[in-house]
C-alpha positions in Angstrom: 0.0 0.0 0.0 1.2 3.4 -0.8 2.3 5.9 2.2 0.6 8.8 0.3 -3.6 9.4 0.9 -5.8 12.0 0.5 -4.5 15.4 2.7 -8.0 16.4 5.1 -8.3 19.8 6.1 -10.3 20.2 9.6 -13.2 22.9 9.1 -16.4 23.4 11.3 -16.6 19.5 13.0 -15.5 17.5 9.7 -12.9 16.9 7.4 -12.8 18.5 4.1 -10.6 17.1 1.0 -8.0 19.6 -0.1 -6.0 18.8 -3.4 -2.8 17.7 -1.6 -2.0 13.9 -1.5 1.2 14.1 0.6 -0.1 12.8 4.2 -2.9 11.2 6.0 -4.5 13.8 8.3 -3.3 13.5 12.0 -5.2 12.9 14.9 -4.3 11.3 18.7 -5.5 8.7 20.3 -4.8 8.4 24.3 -5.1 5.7 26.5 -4.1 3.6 29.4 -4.5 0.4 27.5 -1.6 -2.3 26.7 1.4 -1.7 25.0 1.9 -4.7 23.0 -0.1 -6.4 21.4 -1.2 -9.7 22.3 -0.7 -8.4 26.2 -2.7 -7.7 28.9 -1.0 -5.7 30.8 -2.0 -2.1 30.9 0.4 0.6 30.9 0.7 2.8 34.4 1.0 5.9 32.7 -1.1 7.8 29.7 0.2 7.1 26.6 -0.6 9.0 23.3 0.1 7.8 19.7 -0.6 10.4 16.6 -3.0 8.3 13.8 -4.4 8.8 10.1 -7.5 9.2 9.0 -7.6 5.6 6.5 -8.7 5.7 2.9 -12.4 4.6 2.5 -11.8 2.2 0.4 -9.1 0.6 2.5 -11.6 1.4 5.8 -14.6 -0.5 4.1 -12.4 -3.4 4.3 -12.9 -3.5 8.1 -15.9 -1.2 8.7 -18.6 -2.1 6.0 -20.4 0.8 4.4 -17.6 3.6 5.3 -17.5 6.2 3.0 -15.7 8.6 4.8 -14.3 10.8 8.1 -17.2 12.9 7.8 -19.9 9.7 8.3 -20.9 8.5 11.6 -17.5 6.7 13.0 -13.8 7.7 11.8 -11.4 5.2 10.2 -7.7 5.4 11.2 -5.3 3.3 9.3 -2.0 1.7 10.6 0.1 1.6 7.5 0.6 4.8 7.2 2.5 5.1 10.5 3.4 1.4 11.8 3.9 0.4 15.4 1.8 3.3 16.9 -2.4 2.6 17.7 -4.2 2.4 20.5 -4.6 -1.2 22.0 -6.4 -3.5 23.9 -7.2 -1.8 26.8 -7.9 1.7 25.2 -11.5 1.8 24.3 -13.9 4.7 25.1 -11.0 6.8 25.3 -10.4 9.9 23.5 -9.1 10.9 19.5 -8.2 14.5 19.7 -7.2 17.2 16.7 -5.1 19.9 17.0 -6.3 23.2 15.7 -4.8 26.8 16.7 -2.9 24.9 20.0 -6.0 23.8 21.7 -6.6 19.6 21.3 -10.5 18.9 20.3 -12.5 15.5 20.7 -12.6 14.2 17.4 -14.0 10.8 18.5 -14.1 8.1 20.8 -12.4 5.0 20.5 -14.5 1.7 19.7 -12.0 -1.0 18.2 -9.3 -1.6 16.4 -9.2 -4.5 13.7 -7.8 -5.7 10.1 -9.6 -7.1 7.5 -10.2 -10.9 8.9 -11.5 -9.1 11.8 -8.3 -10.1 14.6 -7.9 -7.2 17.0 -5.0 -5.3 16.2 -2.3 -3.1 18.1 -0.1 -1.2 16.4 -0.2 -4.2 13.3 0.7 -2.8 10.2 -2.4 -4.5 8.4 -5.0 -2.9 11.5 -7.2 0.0 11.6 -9.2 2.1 14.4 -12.6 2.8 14.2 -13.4 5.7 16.3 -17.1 7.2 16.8 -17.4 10.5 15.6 -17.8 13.2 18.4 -19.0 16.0 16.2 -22.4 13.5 15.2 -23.3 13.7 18.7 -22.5 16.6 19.6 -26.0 17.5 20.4 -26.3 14.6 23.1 -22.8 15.4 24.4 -24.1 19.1 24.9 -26.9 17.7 27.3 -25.1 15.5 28.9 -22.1 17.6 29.5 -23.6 21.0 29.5 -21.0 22.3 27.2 -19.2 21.2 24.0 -16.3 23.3 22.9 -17.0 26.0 19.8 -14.3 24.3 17.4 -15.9 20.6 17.7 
């Protein structure tokens, strides 16, 4: 698979397509969840690990029906930046952007997975899938009170 996909510019709680194919666009994903994979231990301290936003037609190879970053969940895809993912360990926690210095909640991690459906962790051949916070960002206003003007 190539290293090059679709640049995605951030703009008003979704991802637009600009005409640059140089890079994946770059989120975070945070977590407490194991380091390896394959282990259950959990790490004792945060860990962070910057992720891509996948191809669609790579994603739909895990996540049936994706069409793209803007849709209900976002796709992250491994092989554009091997050895670092969130793991086993990690879900429900946070995928953050970075826009102007201040870190947003993108999404919300749900699983991790390749195409046969194995869990990965940092596999080359894995991908997240990450609910999208701006799609609810009507129930997290409720529930929280407040959501953030640049979600």
């Amino acid at each position: 698979m190539s290293s090059r996909s679709p640049r995605y510019r951030w703009r008003r709680g979704s991802w637009r397509r600009s005409r640059s194919t140089t890079v994946a666009f770059r989120l975070t994903v945070s977590g407490w969840g194991a380091t390896k994979p394959g282990s259950s231990d959990l790490s004792d301290r945060l860990m962070a690990a910057d992720v891509y936003v996948g191809q669609p037609k790579a994603c739909d190879r895990v996540k049936h029906d994706y069409r793209s970053a803007n849709g209900p969940v976002i796709c992250t895809e491994n092989s554009y930046h091997p050895g670092a993912d969130a793991c086993q360990g990690d879900s429900g926690g946070p995928l953050t952007i970075e826009k102007g210095g201040r870190r947003y909640l993108a999404g919300i991690l749900s699983y991790g997975a390749n195409p046969e459906g194995n869990p990965t962790c940092a596999l080359p051949d894995g991908f997240g899938i990450y609910t999208h916070a701006h799609q609810y960002a009507d129930w997290l206003r409720d529930v929280v009170g407040t959501v953030p003007s640049g979600s």
